[in-house]
N, C-alpha and C positions, 0 to 999 in steps of 0.2 A: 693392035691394041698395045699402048705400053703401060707397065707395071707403075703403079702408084709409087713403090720403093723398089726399086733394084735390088736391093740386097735381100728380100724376103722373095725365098725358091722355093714350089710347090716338091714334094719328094713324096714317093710312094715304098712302101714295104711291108714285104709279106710276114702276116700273121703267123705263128707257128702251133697255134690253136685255138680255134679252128684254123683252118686252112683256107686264110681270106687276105684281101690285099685291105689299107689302108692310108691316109694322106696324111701329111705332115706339115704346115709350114713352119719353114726354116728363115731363122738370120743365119746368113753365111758367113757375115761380118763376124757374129758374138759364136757361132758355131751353137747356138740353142735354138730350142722347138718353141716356136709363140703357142701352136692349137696343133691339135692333132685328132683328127675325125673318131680314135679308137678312142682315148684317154679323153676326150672329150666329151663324146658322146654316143660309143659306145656303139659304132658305127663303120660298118666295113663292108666293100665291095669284092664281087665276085671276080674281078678282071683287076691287073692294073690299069690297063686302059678307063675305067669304068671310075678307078680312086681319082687317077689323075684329071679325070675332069669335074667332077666335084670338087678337088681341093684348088683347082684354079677356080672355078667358080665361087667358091669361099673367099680366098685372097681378091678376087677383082670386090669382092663384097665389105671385105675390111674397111674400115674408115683410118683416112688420109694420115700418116703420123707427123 
């Protein structure tokens, strides 16, 4: 599957409370966060494994820029 934009990276990172992991899409270009599954919507996985396929799942769901 390739990325609608290359430059937008799924990234995950852990919550420091609770104790949960979350997703981030990133431009790597501008070095800023487009969405982020916490600040978004308040939304956080038990695994990273578990963020990072959500926030790919989010990014393939983005519409085309």
């Amino acid at each position: 599957m390739l990325d609608r934009n290359p430059r937008l990276t799924v990234e995950v990172r852990l919550l420091p409370d609770p104790c949960l992991w979350c997703w981030e899409i990133r431009d790597a270009q501008r070095n800023e966060v487009l969405e982020s599954s916490w600040a978004g919507e308040w939304t956080a996985y038990s695994s990273p494994e578990e963020a990072l396929r959500a926030g790919r799942r989010r990014l393939t769901a983005r519409p085309a820029a």
